[in-house]
N, C-alpha and C positions, 0 to 999 in steps of 0.2 A: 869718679869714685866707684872701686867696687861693686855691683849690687845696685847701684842707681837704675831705675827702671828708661827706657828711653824716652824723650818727650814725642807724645803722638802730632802725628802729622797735619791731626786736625786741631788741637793746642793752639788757642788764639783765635780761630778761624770765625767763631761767632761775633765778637769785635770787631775784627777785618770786617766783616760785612756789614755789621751794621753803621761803621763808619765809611764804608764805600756810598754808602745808601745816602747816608746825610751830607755825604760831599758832594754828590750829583743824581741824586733819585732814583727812579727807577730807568731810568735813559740808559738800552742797550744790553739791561739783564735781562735772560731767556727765562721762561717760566718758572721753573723749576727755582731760581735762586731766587725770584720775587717769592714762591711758596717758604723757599728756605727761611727767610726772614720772619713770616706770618708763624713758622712751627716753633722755632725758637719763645714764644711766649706760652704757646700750647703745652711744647713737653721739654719743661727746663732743659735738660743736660742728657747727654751723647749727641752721637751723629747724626741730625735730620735727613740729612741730603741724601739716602736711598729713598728714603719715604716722599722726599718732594719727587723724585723723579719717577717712581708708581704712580705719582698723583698723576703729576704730566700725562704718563706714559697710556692712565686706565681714562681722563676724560678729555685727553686729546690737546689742553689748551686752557689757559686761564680762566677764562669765560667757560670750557666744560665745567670747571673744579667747583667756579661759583655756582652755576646752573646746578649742579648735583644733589640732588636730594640728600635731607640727613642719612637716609639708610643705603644708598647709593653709598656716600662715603664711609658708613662704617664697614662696609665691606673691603674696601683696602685696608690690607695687612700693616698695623700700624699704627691707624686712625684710631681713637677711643672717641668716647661720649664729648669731652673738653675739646679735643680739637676739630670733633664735625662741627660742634657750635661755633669754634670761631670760625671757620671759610662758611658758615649761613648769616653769620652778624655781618660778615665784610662788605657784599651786596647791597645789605638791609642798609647800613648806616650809609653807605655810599647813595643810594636813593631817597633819606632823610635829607643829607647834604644838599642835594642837587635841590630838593623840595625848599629847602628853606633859605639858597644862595640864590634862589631864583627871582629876578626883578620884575615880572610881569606883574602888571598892576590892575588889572582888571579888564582893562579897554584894550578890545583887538584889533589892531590895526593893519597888520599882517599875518600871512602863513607862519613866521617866524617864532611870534610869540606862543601860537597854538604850539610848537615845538615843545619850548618854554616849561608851558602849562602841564606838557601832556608827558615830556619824555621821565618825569620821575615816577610817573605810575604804572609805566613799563620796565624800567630798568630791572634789570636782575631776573625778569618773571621767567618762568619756565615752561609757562604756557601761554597759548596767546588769548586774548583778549581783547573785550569791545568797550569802548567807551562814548558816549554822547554830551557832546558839551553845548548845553544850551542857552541862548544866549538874547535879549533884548532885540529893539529895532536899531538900537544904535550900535552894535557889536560890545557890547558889555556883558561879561560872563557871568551867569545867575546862577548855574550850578554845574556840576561835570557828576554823570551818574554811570556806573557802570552795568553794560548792558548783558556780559556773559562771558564763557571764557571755553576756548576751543576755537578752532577754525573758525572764520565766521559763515560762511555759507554751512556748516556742520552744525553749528549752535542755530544756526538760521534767524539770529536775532531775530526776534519773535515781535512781527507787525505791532503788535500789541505792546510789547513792552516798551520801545521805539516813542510809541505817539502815548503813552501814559508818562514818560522821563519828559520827555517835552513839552504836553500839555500841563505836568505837574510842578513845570516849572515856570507856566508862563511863557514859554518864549515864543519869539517870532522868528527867530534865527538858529539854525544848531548845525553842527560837524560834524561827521563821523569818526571815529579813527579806532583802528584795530593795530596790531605787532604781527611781525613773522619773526618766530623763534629761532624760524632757519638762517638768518642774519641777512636774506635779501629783501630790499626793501622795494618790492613788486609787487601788484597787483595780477591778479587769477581773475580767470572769465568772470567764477564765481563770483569773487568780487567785487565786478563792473554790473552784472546782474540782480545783485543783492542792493548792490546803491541805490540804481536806477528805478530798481523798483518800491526801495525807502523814501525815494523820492517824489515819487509819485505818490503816493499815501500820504507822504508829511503836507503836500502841497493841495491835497483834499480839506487839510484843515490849517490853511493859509499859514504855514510854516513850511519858510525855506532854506529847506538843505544844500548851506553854502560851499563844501567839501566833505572827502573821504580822503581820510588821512593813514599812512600805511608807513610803522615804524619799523625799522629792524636797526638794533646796537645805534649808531651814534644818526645814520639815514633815515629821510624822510621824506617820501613821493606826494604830491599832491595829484589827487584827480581833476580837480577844479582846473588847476593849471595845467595838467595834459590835454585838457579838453571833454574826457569823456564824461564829463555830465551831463554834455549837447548831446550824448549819442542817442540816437534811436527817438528823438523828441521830435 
């Protein structure tokens, strides 16, 4: 007909996807079109899809776009106030889930369950962080307190705060564990030096430091099980 405008090429395109999505998840779509699907409730109607591939493009990766600070993303062209809240809620609730799908039950029986325990109070952060899980004579966890946030030999967990999270909690047992933000899950001199020498303090006031735990994304090193908490003993 005369005068008919053409149908745009993107026409349908938000359907299409999000029924790709329910037919087989997110298996095999590249960043940008998992962002595509998250913009679609942010900013009803037009083309997302330049704006996911800024997102891509300015924080490298899905995991950048969540790590990004609210003012970090309203700086791409595109972002308003509604859609930086929803890529900061997406993190958030995803580390509620993990928190409350999680079956550890109190008693620690292996390095697995400190996993468990520990990996939803990591997730999403954007800086790294120390935590102290302390814990009975029989490995039952009395409390998990957080000891500081920054590198740890930079924060230098503070002697003090160390044997106050521990003594305050009673325990006779505790773990260390901190995150690298960088996504390897290694330990630095620093923090073979810092252990060893938590350990030796804690063990001044007959509690013993059974690991140092070092998270990055879904990995998790144990020191206890490499060996170096014999070091230099």
């Amino acid at each position: 007909m005369a005068g008919k405008k053409p149908a745009s090429i993107h026409a349908g395109h938000r359907q299409r996807t999000k029924e790709e999505f329910l037919a087989r998840g997110l298996d095999g779509l590249p960043a940008h079109r998992v962002l595509e699907l998250l913009l679609f409730y942010a900013i009803p109607q037009g083309d997302v899809n330049p704006l996911a591939h800024r997102l891509a493009e300015r924080f490298g990766s899905l995991q950048g776009v969540f790590h990004a600070t609210y003012e970090q993303l309203l700086e791409v062209e595109g972002i308003g106030p509604n859609t930086a809240v929803l890529l900061q809620l997406v993190p958030a609730v995803a580390a509620r889930y993990l928190a409350e799908s999680a079956s550890f039950d109190g008693q620690v029986v292996d390095t697995w369950q400190l996993r468990e325990l520990l990996a939803p109070l990591f997730f999403g952060q954007r800086s790294e962080l120390a935590y102290l899980v302390c814990m009975d004579g029989k490995n039952k966890v009395l409390a998990t307190r957080k000891l500081g946030e920054g590198v740890v030999d930079a924060v230098n967990i503070a002697s003090r705060k160390v044997l106050e999270a521990a003594l305050g909690c009673n325990a006779s047992r505790v773990v260390l564990a901190h995150n690298h933000v960088s996504g390897v899950a290694f330990w630095s001199q620093a923090d073979v030096d810092t252990t060893l020498r938590l350990k030796r303090l804690l063990e001044q006031a007959d509690i013993l430091l059974l690991d140092h735990l070092i998270m990055a994304g879904g990995d998790m090193v144990s020191m206890a099980e490499s060996g170096l908490l014999r070091a230099r003993e």
